[in-house]
Each structure stands twice: as structure tokens, then as C-alpha cells.
Backbone bond lengths (Angstrom), bond angles and torsions (degrees), N, CA, C in turn:
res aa  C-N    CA-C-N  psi(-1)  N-CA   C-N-CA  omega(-1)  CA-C   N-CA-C  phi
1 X - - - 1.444 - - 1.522 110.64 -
2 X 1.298 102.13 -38.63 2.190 97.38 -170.73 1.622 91.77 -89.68
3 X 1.556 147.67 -7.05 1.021 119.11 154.69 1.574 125.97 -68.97
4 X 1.637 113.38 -32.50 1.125 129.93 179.79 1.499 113.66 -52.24
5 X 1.468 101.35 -30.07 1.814 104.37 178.16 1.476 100.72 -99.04
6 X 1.666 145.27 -0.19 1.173 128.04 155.22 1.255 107.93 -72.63
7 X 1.337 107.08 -67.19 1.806 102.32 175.37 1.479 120.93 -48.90
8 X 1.485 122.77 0.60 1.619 111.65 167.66 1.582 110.21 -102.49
9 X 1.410 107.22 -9.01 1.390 119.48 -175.74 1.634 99.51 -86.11
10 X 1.260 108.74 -64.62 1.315 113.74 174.18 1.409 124.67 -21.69
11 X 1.602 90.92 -79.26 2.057 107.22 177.35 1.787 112.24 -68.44
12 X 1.591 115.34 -7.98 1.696 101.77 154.86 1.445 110.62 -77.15
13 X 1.617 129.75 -53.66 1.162 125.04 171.37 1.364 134.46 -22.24
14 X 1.574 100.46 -53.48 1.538 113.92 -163.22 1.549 91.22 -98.17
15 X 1.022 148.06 -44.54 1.560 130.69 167.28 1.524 100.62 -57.27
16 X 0.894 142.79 -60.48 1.357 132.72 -161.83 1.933 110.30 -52.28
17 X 1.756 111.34 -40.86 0.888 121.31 164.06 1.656 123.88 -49.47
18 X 1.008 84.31 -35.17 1.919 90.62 -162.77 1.488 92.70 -82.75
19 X 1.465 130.74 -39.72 1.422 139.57 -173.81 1.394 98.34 -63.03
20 X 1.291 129.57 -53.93 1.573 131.48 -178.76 1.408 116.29 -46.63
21 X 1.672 99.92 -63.95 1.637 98.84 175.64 1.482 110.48 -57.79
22 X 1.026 128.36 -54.77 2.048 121.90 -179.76 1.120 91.15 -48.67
23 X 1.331 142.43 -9.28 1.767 108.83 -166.95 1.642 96.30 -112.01
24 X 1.442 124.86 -8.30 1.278 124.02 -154.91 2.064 87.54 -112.71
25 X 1.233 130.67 -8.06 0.839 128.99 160.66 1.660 122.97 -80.20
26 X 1.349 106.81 151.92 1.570 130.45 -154.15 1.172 100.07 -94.38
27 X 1.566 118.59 59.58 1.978 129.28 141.09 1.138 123.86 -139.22
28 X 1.188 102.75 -178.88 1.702 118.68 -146.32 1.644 92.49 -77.71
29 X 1.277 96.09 133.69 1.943 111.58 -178.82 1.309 119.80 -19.53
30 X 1.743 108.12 -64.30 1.491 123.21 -179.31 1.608 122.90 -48.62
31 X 1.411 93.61 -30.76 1.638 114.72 -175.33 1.763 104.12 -78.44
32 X 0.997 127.21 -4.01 1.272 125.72 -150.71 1.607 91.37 -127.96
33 X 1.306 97.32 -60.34 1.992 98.07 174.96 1.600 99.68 -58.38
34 X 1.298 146.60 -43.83 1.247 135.24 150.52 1.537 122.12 14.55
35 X 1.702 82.88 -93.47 1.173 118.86 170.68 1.218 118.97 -50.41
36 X 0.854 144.41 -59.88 1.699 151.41 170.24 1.454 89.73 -46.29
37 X 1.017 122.14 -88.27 1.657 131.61 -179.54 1.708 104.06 -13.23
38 X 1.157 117.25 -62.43 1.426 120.89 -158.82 1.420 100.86 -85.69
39 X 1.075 133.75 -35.36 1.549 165.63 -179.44 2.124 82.84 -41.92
40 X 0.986 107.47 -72.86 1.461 131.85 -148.52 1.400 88.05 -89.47
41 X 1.579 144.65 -30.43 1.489 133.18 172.43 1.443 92.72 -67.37
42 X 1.150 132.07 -68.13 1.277 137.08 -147.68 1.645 103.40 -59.54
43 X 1.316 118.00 -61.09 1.441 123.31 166.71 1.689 120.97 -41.43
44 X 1.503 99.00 -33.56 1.618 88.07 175.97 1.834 122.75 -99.48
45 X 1.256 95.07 -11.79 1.477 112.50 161.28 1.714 114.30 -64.48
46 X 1.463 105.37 -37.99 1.443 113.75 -163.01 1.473 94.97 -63.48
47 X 1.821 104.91 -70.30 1.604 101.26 157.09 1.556 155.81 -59.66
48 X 1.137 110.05 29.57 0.953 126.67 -163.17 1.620 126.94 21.75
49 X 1.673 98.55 46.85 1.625 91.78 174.01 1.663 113.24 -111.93
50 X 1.050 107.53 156.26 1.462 137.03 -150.71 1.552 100.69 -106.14
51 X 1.409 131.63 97.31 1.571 127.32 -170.75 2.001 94.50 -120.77
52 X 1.167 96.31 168.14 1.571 93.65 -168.99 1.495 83.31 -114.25
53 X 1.517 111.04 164.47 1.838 114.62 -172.76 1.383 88.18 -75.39
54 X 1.105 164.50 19.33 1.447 149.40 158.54 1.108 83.46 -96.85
55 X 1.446 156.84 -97.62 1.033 165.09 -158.81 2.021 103.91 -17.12
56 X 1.078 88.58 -68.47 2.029 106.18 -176.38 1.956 84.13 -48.99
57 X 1.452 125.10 -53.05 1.519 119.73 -151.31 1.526 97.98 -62.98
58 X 1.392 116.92 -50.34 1.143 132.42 -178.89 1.839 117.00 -46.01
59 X 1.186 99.59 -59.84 1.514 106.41 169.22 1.822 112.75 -67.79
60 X 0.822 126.96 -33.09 1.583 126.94 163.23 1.361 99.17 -45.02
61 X 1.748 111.13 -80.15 1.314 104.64 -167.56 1.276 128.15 -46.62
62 X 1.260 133.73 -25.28 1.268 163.51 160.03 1.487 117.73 -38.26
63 X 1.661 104.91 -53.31 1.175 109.36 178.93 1.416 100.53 -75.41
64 X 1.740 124.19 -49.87 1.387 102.92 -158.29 1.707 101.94 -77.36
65 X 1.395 138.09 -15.01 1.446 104.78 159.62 1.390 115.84 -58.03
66 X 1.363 127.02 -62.78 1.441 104.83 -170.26 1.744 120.02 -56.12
67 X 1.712 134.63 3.02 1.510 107.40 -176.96 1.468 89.24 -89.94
68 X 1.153 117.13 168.47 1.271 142.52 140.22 1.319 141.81 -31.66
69 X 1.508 135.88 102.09 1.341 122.86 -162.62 1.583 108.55 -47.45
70 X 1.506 112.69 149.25 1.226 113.85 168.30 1.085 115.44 -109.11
């Protein structure tokens, strides 16, 4: 169980990280949700976890309250 909450701490950190920098870089919106988009298939494919599209919407929204207006 207390690894289960490093590894959920972990992979919010480091997605949240990776979401910040794509958003703080200088391109066009669509190009960037892309990226995030594919960013976050590939990572959850890698781990083989299984999220339902409510699940993915939920964590999007999530991320864009916590970045920072740009």
C-alpha cells in the first residue's frame, strides 16, 4: 500500500512536470495538447495502466487547474 502511494506521488509529479514545461513552451495550443495527449498514452501504455476516458478527462482537468496561467 505505501509503495502504491509513492508510485502515485511519483507519476503525479513527473506528469505534472512534463505538462508544465509543454505548456510554458512557445507553440500553438493544439500542438501542445498533442503532446500532452500522446505524452500520457505512451506513459500509460508503458505501464500498463488501464484509465477509462472519464478518468484521462478528469486528470486533464486536474492538470490544467494546477499549471499556471500563461
Amino acid at each position: 500500500m505505501r509503495s502504491l502511494g509513492y508510485l502515485g506521488a511519483f507519476f503525479g509529479g513527473a506528469l505534472a512536470g512534463a505538462v508544465i514545461g509543454l505548456l510554458l513552451a512557445p507553440e500553438k495550443g493544439a500542438d501542445t495538447r498533442t503532446k500532452i495527449k500522446d505524452t500520457v498514452d505512451d506513459f500509460l501504455k508503458k505501464h500498463n495502466i488501464k484509465l477509462s476516458r472519464k478518468e484521462v478527462s478528469d486528470l486533464v482537468d486536474n492538470i490544467e487547474e494546477a499549471a499556471p496561467e500563461v
